[in-house]
C-alpha positions as CSV (number, residue, x, y, z in Angstrom):
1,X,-10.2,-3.5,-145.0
2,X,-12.2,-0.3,-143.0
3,X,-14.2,1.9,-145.6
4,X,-14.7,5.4,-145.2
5,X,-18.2,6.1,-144.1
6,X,-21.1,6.7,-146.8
7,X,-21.6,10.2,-147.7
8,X,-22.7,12.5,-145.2
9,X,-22.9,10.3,-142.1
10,X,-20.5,9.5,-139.5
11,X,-17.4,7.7,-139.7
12,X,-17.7,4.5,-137.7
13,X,-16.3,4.3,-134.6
14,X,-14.3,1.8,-132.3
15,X,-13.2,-1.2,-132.9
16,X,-14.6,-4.5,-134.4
17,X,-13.9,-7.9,-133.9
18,X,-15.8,-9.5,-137.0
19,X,-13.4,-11.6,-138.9
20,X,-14.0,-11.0,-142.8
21,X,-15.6,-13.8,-144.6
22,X,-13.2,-15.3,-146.2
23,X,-9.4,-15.7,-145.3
24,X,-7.5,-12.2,-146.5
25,X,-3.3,-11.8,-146.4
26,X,-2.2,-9.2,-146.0
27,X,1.2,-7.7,-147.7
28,X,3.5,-4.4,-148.0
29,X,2.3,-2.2,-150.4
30,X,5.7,-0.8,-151.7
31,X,7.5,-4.2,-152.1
32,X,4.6,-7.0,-152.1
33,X,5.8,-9.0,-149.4
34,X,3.9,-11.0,-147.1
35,X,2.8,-9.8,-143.4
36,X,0.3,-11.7,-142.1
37,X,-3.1,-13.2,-142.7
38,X,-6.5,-12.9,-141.1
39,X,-6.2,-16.3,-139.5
40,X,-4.9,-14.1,-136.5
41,X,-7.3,-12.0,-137.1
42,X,-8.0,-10.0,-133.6
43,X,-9.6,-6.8,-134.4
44,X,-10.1,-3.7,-137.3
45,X,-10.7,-0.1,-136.4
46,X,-12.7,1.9,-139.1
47,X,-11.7,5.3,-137.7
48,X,-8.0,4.6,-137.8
49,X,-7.9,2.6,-141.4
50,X,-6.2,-0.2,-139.4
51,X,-6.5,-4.0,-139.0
52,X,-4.5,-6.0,-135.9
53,X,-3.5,-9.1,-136.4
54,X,-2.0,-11.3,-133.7
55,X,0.9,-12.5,-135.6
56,X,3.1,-11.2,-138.4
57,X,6.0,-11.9,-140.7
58,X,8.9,-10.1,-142.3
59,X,9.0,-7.6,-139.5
60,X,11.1,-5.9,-137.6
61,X,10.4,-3.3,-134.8
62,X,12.0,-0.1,-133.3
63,X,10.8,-1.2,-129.3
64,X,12.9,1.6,-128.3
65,X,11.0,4.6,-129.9
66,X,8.0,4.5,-128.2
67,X,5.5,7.6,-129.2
68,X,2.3,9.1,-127.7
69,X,-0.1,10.9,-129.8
70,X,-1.4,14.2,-128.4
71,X,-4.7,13.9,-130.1
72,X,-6.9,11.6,-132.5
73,X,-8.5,8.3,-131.2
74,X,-5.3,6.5,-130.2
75,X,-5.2,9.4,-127.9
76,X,-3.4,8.6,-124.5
77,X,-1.9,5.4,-125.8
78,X,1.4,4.7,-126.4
79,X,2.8,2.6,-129.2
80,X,6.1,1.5,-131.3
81,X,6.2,1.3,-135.0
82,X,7.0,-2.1,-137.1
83,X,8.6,-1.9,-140.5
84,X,8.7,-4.4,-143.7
85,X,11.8,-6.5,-143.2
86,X,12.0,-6.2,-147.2
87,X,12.1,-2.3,-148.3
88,X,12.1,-0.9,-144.7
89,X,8.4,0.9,-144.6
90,X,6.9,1.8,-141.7
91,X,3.9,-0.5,-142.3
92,X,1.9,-0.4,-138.4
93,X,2.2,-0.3,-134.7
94,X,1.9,-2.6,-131.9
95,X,0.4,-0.4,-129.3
96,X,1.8,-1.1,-125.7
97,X,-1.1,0.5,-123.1
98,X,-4.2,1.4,-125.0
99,X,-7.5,3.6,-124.1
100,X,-10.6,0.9,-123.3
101,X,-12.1,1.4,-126.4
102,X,-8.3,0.6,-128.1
103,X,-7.7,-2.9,-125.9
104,X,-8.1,-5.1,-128.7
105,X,-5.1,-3.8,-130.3
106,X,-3.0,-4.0,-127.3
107,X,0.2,-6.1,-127.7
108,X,-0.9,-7.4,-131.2
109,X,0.4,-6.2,-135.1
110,X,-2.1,-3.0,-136.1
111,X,-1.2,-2.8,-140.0
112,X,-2.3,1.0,-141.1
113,X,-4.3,0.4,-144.1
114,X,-2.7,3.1,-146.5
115,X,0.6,0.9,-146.3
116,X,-0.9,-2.3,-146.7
117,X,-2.9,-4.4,-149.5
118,X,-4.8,-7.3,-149.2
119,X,-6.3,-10.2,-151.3
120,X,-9.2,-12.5,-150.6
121,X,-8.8,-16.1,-150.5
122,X,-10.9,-18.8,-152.0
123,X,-12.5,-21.2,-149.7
124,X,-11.9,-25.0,-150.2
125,X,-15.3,-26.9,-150.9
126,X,-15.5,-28.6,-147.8
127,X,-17.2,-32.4,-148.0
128,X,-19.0,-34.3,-145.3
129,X,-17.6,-37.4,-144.6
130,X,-19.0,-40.9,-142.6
131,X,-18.4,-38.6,-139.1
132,X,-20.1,-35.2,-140.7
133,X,-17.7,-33.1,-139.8
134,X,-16.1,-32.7,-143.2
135,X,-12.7,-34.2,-141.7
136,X,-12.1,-37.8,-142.3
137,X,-12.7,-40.4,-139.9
138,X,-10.2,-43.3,-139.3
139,X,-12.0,-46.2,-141.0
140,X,-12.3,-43.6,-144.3
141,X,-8.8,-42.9,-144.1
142,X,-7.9,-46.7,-144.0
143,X,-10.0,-47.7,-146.6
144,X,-8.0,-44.6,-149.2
145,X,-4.9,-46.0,-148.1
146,X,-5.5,-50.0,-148.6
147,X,-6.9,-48.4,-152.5
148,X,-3.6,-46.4,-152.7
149,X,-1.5,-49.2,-151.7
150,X,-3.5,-51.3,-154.1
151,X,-2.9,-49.1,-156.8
152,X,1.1,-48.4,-156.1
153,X,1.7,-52.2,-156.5
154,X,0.1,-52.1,-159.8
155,X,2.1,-49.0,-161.1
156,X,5.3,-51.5,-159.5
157,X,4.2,-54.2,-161.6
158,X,3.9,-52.3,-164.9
159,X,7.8,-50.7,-164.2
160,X,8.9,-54.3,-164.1
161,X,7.3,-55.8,-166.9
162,X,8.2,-52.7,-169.1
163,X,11.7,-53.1,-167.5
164,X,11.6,-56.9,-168.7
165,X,10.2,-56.0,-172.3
166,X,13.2,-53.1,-172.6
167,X,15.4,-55.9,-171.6
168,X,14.5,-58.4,-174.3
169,X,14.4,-55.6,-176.7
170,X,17.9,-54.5,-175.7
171,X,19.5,-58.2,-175.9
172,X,17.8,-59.4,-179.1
173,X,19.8,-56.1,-180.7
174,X,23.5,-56.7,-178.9
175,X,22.8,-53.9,-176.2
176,X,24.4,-53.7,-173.8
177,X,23.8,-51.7,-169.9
């Protein structure tokens, strides 16, 4: 999330569009639900403690009441508030016209930072792979599959000869299915 500036220096200003490193969702801070993740990541704004996303979930909106701040960066914009779908907190704003400097934020989920946590995720060791991109190629993928198959028909074959030995075991005592 935005930090508040190091001692005596400035507060950062404007907006920035470098995703963090590693994936980060983001949820309510009263009730712990879910609201998005940085994978629509779009923008964060150190000044205003916010972070937009593109897309979020669990929220619902009150289009209607649209408000225009008199003064502070998001000066001469207009915006509506969204709320947790869960416990009803006011948890951002999707702004609807923007100053220049705010045009990242237009039309997209800006979560205010003091009603929001967040928690890193880890990131899956990727492995290269015959094509080097670290996705499978076909002829990889074939060959897992003929060794899957391989080994299913041996896990069928142990069911039935388990199945034949509980049979004999069954008749040679009078059981009967």
């Amino acid at each position: 999330m935005a930090s508040d500036a190091d001692g005596g220096g400035e507060p950062e200003a404007g907006t920035s569009l470098e995703a963090p490193e590693r994936p980060l969702v983001v949820f309510c801070r009263k009730c712990n639900t879910i609201l998005g993740d940085t994978n629509a990541f779009v923008c964060t704004h150190p000044a205003l403690k916010t972070i937009t996303l593109g897309a979020a979930y669990s929220v619902t909106s009150k289009k209607d009441e649209v408000e225009t701040p008199p003064e502070g960066e998001a000066r001469g914009s207009s915006f509506y508030r969204f709320y947790c779908e869960s416990c009803s907190e006011c948890v951002g704003k999707v702004f609807l016209s923007t100053t220049r400097g705010l045009d990242p934020m237009r039309d997209n989920y800006t979560f205010d930072s003091h009603a929001i946590r967040s928690y890193e995720l880890s990131e899956r060791p990727q492995t290269t792979v015959e094509n080097g991109s670290g996705t499978p190629n076909s002829s990889v993928l074939l060959d897992r599959l003929e060794v899957l198959e391989t080994q299913l028909l041996k896990v069928e074959n142990l069911m039935l000869l388990f199945n034949e030995r509980i049979d004999a075991l069954e008749s040679g005592r009078g059981i009967k299915r």
